[in-house]
Each structure stands twice: as C-alpha cells, then as structure tokens.
N, C-alpha and C positions, 0 to 999 in steps of 0.2 A: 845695152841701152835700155832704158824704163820709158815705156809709154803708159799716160794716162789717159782717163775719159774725163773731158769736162763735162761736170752736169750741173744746166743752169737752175739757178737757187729754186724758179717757180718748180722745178721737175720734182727735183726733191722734197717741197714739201707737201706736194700731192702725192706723192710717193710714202713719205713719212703719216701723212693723214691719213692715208688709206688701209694701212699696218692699222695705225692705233682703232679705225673704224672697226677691222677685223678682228682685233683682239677684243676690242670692249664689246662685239657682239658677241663672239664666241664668253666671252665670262659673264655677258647677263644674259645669255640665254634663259629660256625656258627651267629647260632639263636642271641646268646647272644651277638655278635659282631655288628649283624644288629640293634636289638633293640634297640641300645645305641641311633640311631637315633630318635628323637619324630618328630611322624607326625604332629603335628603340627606347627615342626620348616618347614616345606618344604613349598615351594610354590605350588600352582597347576599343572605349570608348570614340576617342577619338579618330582611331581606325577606322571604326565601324563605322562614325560619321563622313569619314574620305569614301570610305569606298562605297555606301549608301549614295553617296553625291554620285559618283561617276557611273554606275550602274543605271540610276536616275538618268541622267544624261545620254546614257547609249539607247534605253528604253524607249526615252523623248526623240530622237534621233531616227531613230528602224520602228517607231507605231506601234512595239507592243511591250505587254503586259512584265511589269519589273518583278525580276525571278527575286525569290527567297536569296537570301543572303545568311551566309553566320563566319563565327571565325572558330575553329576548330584548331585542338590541341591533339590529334590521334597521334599515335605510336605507326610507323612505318606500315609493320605487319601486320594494321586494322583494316587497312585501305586497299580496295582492289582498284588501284587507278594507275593508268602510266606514270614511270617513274624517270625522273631526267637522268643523268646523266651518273649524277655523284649515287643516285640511287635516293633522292630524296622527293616528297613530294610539295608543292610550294603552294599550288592550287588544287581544286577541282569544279568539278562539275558533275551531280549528279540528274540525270533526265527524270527519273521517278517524281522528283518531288520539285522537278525545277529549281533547283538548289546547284548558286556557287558558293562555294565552300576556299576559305583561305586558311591554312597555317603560317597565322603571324609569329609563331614562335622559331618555326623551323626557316621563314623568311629571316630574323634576327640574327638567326645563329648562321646563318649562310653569308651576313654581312651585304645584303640586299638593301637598294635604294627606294625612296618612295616612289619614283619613278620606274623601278623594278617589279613594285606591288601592283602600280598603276597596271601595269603591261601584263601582270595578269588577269586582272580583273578584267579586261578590254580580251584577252584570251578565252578565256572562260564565258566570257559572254560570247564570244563569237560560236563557244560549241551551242550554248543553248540556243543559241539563232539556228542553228542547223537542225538541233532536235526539234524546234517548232516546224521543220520544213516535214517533218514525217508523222505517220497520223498517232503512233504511241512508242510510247518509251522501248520498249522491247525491239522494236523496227529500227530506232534511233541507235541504238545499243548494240544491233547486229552489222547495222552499215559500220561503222563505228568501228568493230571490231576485227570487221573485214578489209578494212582500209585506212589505219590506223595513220600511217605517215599521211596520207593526203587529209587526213584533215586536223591532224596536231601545224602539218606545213599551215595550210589554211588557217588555220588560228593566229600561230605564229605571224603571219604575216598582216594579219586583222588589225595583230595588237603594236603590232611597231608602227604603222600608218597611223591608227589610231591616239597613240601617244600626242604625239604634238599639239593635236586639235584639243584633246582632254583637258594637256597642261593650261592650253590658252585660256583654256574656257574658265576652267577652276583660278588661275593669275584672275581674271579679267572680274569671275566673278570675289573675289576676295578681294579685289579692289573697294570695287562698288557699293559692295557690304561695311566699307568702313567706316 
C-alpha cells in the first residue's frame, strides 16, 4: 500500500521561495561576486591599487600608521619567512621596515582568489599589529619566533573574520564610486 503526504500549495511555495532565497544568496554573495575576478587578469598596477585600498582600510579601522606595501617576485630560497604548506610563500611581513610584502606571481601560479589575496593582506597585517605591540623589531622577531603557531593561528583567524567586512566595504565602496 503507498502512502503520501499532502502538502498544501501555500507550504510549498514558501518552501519553494525559500530554496530559491538561499541559492540566490549563496551565488550573489560577497566572496563569490569578487572571485569572478581572476588574478591573473589584473595588472600589477591594479593589484597594488586593491591591496593599497584594503590595507588603507585596516589602518583606518585599528588608528594606526599604514605599513609600506610592495609586490615582490623572490625566488623561494631568498626569503627567510614561514613557509605554507606546499612549501610556497604567498605573503610576508617584514618588522624592520614595516613592510608587507605579496607575491603575486606565486599567488597566480597557486590558482588563488582575490579574495585569497585579500586574506592575506588582512594576515599580514594582523602580524604587523602585533609587531607594533613590542617596542622594536628584534623583540617582535624573537616572540615571533618562539611561538610561531600562536601567532600564524592569530593571524589566520584575523584574516578570515576580516574578509567579509573588507569584501563589503570594497562592493559598497565601488559602488558609489560609479
């Protein structure tokens, strides 16, 4: 014997509405809006103006003074800096000169999202938030090096909280600007 469930029309299509609410949110997302962009359509230039913007922004954000920026091309075995996972390095941050540093080439070739770059830059920044909390670089560089996972974790977590509010701001502001 087959039993079925009636469901009256109003259920279903609030049932139906609320799918299609959730998919259309999930594909105009944020994240998924940004993404659409590949980093390797941008120029340098153009990079340099994203990530100028968002560093801007964190600076405005925590009251102080916006670190040096550049985009750097090293060779692996230039860099004394932690290294992820694959053995590559995507960002940095050095204390000495207040300087974060991106390789946008090696982000390219890793097939990284702008929203990937983003989260470093939000990373990166959160070490030099730290290095400001110590009276010079060398201090900064030794805690640093003594407690390496607690403050890559820290970071790491800086910049995924971070993300969303960035995307919004950067959407909101490219709006506005048009």
């Amino acid at each position: 014997m087959l039993a079925y469930i009636s469901i009256p029309d109003t259920d279903l299509m609030i049932i139906f509405g609320g799918l299609l609410f959730l998919l259309f949110d999930y594909y105009s997302s944020n994240t998924r809006i940004v993404n659409r962009v590949k980093l390797g359509d941008l120029t340098q230039e153009e990079v340099l103006d994203l990530c100028n913007y968002f560093i801007e922004r964190l600076s405005q954000e925590y009251s102080v003074n916006i670190p040096t920026f550049e985009i750097t091309n090293y060779k692996e075995d230039d860099l004394n800096v932690v290294r992820y996972s694959n053995g590559r390095t995507l960002a940095y941050f050095t204390g000495e000169e207040n300087k974060i540093s991106l390789q946008l080439k090696v982000l390219i070739e890793e097939g990284c999202s702008l929203s990937d770059m983003i989260e470093c830059i939000a990373h990166e920044f959160q070490h030099y938030l730290d290095a400001m909390s110590f009276d010079t670089p060398k201090q900064w560089m030794s805690a640093y090096e003594k407690n390496v996972n607690y403050y890559e974790y820290k970071a790491n977590r800086f910049a995924s909280k971070k993300l969303k509010k960035l995307l919004k701001n950067f959407l909101t502001d490219s709006v506005l600007s048009l």
